[in-house]
C-alpha positions, -999 to 999 in steps of 0.1 A, spaced: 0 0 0 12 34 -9 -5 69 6 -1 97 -14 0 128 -3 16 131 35 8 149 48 -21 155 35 -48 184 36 -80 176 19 -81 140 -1 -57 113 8 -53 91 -24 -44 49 -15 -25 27 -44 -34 -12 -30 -20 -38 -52 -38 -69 -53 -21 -98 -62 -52 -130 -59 -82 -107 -41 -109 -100 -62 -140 -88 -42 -148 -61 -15 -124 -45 11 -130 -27 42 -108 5 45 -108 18 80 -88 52 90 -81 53 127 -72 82 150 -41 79 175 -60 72 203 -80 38 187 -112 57 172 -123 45 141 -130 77 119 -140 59 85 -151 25 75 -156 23 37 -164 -13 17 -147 -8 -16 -145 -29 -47 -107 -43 -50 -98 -57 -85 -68 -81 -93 -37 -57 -101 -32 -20 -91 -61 -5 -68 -65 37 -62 -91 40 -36 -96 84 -29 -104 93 8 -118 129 18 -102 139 48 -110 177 51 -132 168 79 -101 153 100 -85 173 124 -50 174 125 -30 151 136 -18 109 128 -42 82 119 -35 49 107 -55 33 77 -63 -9 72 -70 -25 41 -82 -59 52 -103 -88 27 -98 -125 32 -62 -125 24 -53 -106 51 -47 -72 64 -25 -42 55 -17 -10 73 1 28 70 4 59 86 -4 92 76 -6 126 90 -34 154 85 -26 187 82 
């Protein structure tokens, strides 16, 4: 997984490669303190995967983002300006 920009201000843009997942994801941003912010199902494809993410709403500060389907779970960091 790749976030692009970060920081970031207003829309946080994810690159997921999916090597043998075809099907629905959960994408779940998380504040520092455990909170779960945003929890989005979105459609993952076999290959190269750009999933957008407002985040103007976000106050400032670090939040962690999961990508998890039945092959397991991936995670990053990124920080709102």
């Amino acid at each position: 997984m790749k976030i692009s920009p970060n920081p970031v201000s207003d829309l946080l843009k994810i690159n997921y490669q999916s090597a043998d997942y075809e099907g629905v994801s959960e994408v779940r941003v998380f504040s520092s303190n455990g909170q779960m912010i945003i929890d989005l199902k979105k459609g993952t494809a076999i290959g190269m995967n750009e999933y957008l993410i407002e985040t103007s709403q976000l106050i400032a500060g670090t939040y962690y983002v999961f990508i998890r389907n039945s092959k397991g779970t991936v995670q990053d960091v990124f920080v709102k300006i």
